[in-house]
C-alpha positions as CSV (number, residue, x, y, z in Angstrom):
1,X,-48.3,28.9,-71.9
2,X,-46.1,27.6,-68.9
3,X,-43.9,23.9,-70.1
4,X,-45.6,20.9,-70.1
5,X,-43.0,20.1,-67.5
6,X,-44.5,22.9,-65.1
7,X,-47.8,21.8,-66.1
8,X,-47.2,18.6,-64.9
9,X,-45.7,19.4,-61.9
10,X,-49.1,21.6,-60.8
11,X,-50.7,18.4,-61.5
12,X,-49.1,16.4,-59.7
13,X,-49.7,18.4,-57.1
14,X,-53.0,18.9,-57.2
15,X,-53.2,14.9,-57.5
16,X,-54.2,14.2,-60.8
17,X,-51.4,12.4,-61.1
18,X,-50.7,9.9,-58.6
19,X,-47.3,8.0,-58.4
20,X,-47.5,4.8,-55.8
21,X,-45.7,4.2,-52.8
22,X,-43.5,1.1,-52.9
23,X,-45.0,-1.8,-50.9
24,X,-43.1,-2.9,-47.7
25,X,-40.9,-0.7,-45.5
26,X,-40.5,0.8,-43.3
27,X,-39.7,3.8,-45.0
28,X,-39.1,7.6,-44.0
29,X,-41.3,9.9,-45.6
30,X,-42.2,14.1,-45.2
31,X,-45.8,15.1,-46.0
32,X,-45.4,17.9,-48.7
33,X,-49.0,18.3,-49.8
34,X,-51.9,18.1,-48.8
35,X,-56.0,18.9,-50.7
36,X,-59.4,18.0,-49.7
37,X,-62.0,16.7,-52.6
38,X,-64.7,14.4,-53.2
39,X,-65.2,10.7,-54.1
40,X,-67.4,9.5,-56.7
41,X,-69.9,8.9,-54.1
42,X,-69.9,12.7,-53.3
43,X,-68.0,12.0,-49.7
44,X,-65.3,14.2,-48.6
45,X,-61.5,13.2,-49.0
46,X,-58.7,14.6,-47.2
47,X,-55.2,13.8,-48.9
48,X,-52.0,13.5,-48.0
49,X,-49.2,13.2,-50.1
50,X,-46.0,11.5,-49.0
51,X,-42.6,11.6,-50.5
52,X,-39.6,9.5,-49.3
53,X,-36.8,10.9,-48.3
54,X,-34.1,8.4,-47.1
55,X,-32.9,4.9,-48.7
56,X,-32.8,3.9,-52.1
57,X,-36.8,4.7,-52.6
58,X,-36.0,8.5,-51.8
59,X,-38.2,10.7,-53.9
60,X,-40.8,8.4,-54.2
61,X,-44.3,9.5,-53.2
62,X,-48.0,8.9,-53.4
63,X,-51.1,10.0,-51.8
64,X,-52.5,8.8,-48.1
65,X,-56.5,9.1,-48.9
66,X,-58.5,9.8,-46.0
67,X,-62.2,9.6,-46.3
68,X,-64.7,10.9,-44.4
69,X,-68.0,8.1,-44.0
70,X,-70.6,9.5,-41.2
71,X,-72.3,6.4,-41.7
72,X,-70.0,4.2,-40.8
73,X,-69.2,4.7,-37.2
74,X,-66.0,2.2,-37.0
75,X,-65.0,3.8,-40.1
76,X,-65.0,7.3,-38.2
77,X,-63.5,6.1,-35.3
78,X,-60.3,4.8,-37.3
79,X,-60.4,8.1,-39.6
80,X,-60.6,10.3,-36.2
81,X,-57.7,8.3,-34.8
82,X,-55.2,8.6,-37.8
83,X,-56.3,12.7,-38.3
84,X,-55.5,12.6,-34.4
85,X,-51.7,11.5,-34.9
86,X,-51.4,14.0,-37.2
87,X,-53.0,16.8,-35.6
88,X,-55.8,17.5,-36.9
89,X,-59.0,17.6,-34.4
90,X,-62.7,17.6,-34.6
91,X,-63.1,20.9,-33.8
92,X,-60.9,21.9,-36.8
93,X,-62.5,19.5,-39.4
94,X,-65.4,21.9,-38.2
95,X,-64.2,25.2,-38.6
96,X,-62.7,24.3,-42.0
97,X,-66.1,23.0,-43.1
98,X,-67.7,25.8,-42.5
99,X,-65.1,28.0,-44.4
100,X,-65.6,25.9,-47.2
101,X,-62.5,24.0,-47.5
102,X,-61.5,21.4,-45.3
103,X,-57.5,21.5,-47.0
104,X,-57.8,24.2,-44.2
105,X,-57.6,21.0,-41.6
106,X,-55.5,18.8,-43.9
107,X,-52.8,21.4,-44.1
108,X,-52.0,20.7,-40.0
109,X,-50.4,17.9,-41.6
110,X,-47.5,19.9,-44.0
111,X,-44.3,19.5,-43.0
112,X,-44.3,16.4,-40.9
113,X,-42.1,13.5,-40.7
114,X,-43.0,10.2,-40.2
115,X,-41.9,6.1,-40.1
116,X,-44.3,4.2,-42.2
117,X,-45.6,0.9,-43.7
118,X,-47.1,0.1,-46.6
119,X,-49.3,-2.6,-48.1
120,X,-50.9,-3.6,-51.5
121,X,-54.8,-3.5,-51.7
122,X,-56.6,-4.9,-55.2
123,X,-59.8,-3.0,-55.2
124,X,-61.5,-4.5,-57.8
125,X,-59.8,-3.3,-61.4
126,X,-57.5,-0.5,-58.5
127,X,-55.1,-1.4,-57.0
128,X,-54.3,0.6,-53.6
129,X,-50.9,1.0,-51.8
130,X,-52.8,1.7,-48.0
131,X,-50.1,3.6,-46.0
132,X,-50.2,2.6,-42.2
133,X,-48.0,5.7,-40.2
134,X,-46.0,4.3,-37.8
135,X,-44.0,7.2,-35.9
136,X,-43.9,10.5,-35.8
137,X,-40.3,11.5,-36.2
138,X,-40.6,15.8,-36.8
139,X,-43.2,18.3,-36.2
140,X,-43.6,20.8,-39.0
141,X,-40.5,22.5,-40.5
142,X,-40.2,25.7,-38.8
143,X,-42.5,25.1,-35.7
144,X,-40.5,26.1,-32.7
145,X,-39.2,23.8,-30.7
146,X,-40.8,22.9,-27.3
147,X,-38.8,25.1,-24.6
148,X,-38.1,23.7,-21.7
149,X,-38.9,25.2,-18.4
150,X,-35.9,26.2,-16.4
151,X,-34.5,24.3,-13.8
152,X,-34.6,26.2,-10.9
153,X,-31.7,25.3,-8.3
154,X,-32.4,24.2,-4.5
155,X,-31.5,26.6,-2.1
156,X,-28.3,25.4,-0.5
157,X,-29.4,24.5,3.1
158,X,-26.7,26.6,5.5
159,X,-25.8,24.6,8.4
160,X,-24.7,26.3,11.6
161,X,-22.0,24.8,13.4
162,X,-22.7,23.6,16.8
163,X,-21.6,26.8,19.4
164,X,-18.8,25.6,21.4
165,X,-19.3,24.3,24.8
166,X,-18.5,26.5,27.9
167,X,-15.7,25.0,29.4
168,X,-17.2,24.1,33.3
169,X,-14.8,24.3,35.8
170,X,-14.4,21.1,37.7
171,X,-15.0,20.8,41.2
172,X,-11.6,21.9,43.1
173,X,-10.7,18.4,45.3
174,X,-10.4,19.0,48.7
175,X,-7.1,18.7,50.2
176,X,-6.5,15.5,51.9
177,X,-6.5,16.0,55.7
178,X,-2.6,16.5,57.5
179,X,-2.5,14.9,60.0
180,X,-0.7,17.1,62.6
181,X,1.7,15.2,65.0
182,X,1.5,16.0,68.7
183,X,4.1,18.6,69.9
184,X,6.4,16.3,72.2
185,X,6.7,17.0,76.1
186,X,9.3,19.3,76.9
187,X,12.0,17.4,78.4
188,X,12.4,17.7,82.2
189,X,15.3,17.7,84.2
190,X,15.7,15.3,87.2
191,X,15.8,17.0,90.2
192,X,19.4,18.3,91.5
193,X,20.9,17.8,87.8
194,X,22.1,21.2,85.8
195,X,19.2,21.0,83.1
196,X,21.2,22.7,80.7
197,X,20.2,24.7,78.2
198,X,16.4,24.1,76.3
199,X,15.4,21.7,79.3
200,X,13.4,23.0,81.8
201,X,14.0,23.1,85.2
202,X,12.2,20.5,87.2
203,X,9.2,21.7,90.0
204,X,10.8,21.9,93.7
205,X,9.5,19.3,95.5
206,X,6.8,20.0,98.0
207,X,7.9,20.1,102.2
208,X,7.2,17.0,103.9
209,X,4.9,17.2,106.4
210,X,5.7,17.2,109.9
211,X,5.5,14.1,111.9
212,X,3.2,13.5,114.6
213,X,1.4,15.8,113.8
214,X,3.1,18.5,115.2
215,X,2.7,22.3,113.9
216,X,6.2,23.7,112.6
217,X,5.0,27.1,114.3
């Protein structure tokens, strides 16, 4: 026979036993098990047990009861919304159904970390602790991490540099005219004077013309 120590510890974990929340927050809790049963009524009940982990109510726990009313469509639509934050889909719930056990579903939930709230509920002789989840804080101890994709660098855009300008010759200026001076006349000597040297000599002087008319021959 195991201790009554052990057995107590199964039971606890199979929820027998049920230790409540505190009432307030918020407070940091893992979900470290999880079952599936039935009310009184004969309705399915997905549970989830919550321990605390940080501040002076660590190690305190107590089940998050989750139970499943067809009949009661706003009743649904908050169940489906809460099963949603942690996981847990339709199209689970279904497959797990039809194996028989929907802890199958519940047991998304193992592992996970969450900010909550809570808040005392008398239920007629019962009194409830309802546990509103606030944030998700962790996935599931173990579950790899989301990689992210790599970032891929730009190609460096390559910029030519300009090609250099031909040099263009510029236009040769024309030469500004010379003026040329006229040569000056050579000088010319009077008649009967020695011109000397460089002068030139000056014409003879034409005969004179016979007077009267008269034919020197």
């Amino acid at each position: 026979m195991s201790s009554f120590a052990d057995l107590y510890k199964q039971a606890e974990e199979e929820g027998a036993i049920t230790s409540q929340l505190p009432e307030g927050g918020p407070f940091v809790g893992q979900i470290t098990h999880t079952n599936a049963d039935n009310t009184n009524g004969g309705k399915d009940r997905l549970g989830f047990r919550l321990k605390i982990i940080e501040g002076p109510n660590a190690n305190e726990n107590g089940w998050m009861n989750q139970v499943i009313s067809p009949e009661n469509p706003k009743a649904m639509a908050i169940l489906f919304r809460i099963l949603g934050s942690l996981g847990i889909d339709p199209g689970q719930l279904d497959a797990a159904k039809s194996a028989g056990d929907l802890n199958i579903a519940a047991a998304t939930a193992l592992g996970q970390v969450w900010e909550f709230t809570t808040k005392r509920r008398v239920n007629g002789d019962f009194v409830n602790i309802d546990v509103r989840l606030v944030t998700r804080l962790t996935d599931r101890e173990g579950a790899a991490a989301p990689v992210a994709a790599p970032v891929v660098p730009a190609p460096e855009a390559v910029v030519s540099a300009p090609e250099a300008a031909v040099p263009v010759a510029a236009p040769s200026e024309a030469a500004p005219p010379v003026a040329v001076a006229p040569a000056a006349p050579a000088p010319v000597a009077a008649p009967g004077i020695d011109p000397g040297p460089g002068v030139a000599a000056a014409a003879p002087a034409a005969p004179a013309a016979p007077a009267g008319g008269e034919r020197p021959w």
